[in-house]
N, C-alpha and C positions, 0 to 999 in steps of 0.2 A: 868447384863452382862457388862464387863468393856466397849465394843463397845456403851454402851446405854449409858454412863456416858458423858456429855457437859465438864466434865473439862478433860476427857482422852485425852492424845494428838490430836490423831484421826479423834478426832470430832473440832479439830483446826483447821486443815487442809482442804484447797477449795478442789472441783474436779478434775478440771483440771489436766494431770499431771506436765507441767511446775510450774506453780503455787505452786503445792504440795512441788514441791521440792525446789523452792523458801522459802515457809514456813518454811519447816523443816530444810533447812540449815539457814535462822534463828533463828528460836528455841536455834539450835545447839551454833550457838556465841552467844546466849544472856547465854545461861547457860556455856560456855567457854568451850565445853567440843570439838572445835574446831576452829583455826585458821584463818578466811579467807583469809590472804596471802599465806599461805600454800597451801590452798584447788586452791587459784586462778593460784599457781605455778603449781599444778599439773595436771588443765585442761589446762594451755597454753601449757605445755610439751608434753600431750598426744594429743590434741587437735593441734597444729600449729608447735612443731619443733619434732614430732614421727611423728601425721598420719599414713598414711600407708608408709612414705617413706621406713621403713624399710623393710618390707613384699616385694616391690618393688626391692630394690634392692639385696633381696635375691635370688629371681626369676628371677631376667638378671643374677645375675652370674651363676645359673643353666643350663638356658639357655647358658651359653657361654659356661662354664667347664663339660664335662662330668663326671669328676671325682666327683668334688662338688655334685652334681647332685647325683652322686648314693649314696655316703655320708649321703645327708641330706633323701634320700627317706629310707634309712637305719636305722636310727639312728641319729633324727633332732636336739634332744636335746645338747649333748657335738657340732655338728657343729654349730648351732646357739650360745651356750653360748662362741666358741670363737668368735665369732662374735661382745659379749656383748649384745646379746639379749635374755635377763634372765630377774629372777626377777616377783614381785607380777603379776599373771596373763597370765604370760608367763612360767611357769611350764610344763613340760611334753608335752612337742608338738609333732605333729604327721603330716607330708607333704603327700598328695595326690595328685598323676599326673593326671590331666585329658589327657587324649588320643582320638584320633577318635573313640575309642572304649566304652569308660567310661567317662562319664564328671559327678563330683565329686560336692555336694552343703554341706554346714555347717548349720548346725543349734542348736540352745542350746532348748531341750524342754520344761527342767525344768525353764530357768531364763534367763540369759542373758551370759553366760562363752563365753569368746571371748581373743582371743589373746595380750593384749592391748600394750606390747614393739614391735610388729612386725605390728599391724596396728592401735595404737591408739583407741579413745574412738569411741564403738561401737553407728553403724547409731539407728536413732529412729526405725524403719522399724522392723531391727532385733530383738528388745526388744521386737515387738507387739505380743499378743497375736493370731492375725490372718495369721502371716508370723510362729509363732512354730507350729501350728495346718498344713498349707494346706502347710507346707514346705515337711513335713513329710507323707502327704495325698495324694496330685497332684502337685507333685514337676515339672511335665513337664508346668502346667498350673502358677504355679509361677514365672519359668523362662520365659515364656510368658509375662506375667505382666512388667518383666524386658527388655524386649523387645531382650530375648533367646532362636531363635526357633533351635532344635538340628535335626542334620537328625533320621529317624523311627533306625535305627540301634544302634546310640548311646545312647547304657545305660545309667540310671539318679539311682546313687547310693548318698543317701542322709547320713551322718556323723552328730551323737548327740554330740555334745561338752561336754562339764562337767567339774565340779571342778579340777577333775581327771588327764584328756585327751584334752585338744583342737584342732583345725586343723587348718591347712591352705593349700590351695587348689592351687597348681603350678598349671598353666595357661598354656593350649598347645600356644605355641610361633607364634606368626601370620605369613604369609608369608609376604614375603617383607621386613624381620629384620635381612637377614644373612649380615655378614657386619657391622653391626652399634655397638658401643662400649657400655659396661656395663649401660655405664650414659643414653645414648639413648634407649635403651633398657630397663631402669626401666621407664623411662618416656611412655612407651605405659604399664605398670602395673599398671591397676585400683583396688581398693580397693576392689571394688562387683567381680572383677577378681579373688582376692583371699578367697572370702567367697565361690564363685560358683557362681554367682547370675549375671555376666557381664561375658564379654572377655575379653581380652586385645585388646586394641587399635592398629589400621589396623596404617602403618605409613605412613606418606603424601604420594602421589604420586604411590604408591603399589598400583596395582590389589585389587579389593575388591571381 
């Protein structure tokens, strides 16, 4: 069997998964069939100048514009892409409102499909194989673990990502943020806000 085989990449490869992937991205530049300034370009971009900022400020303009707002819960794709938030991984998006009624969680069962122009490279957490099994299982007990108790009323409707289809999870707007401009308003948008997984952030001095 090729897995039995010491010289099959496979068996090159530590445990660990950091490690692993250390390995195999060297692999990768020893045999050229990869760049490392490249690859290093594309986790700084995803990584330190995306993040979630964009996911963030797509959500305070929601928040501010109603019109935007019904737009993107319409039809997310052409208002994102004039946005400029297209492209590998961000194909076919789909916005869900969480409400007092519905509070909306992401999860990829099969792998890891994740939004990556609107929040950058996905947390380790989400990759795990114990966050796709009990995200999908006891989704109320997961949001627990996140430290997300919902009242008995509000339904926990969980979203399979996919190659296909991705999501992103508009965040019902905290109190205490009528008044504050787009910029301030992206800044209480957490990233676990738009998978499902957190809130948004109460703002100084607001009623908690």
């Amino acid at each position: 069997m090729p897995h039995d085989d010491p010289d099959h990449p496979h068996a090159l490869l530590p445990p660990e998964p950091a490690l692993r992937v250390k390995a195999l991205e060297t692999i990768l530049v020893e045999k050229g069939l990869i760049d490392p300034a490249a690859l290093e370009e594309i986790i700084e971009t995803y990584q330190n100048r995306i993040g979630p900022q964009n996911g963030a400020r797509v959500v305070a303009r929601a928040w501010s514009d109603p019109e935007f707002k019904a737009a993107l819960l319409a039809d997310a794709d052409p208002v994102l892409a004039d946005l400029g938030y297209y492209g590998r991984q961000g194909e076919h998006m789909v916005v869900v409102e969480n409400t007092p009624a519905q509070h909306n969680m992401v999860v990829c069962t099969l792998c890891s499909c994740y939004p990556w122009p609107l929040l950058g490279i996905p947390p380790g957490w989400y990759k795990s194989d114990a966050y796709r099994a009990r995200a999908v299982r006891e989704p109320r007990k997961v949001l627990a673990d996140f430290g997300v108790t919902l009242p008995e009323g509000t339904a926990v409707r969980v979203w399979d990502s996919t190659a296909e289809v991705r999501y992103l999870v508009l965040p019902v707007r905290p109190e205490g943020s009528a008044g504050l401009s787009e910029d301030d308003l992206a800044a209480l948008v957490t990233r676990d806000s738009m998978i499902g997984t957190g809130l948004a952030k109460v703002p100084e001095g607001a009623p908690s």
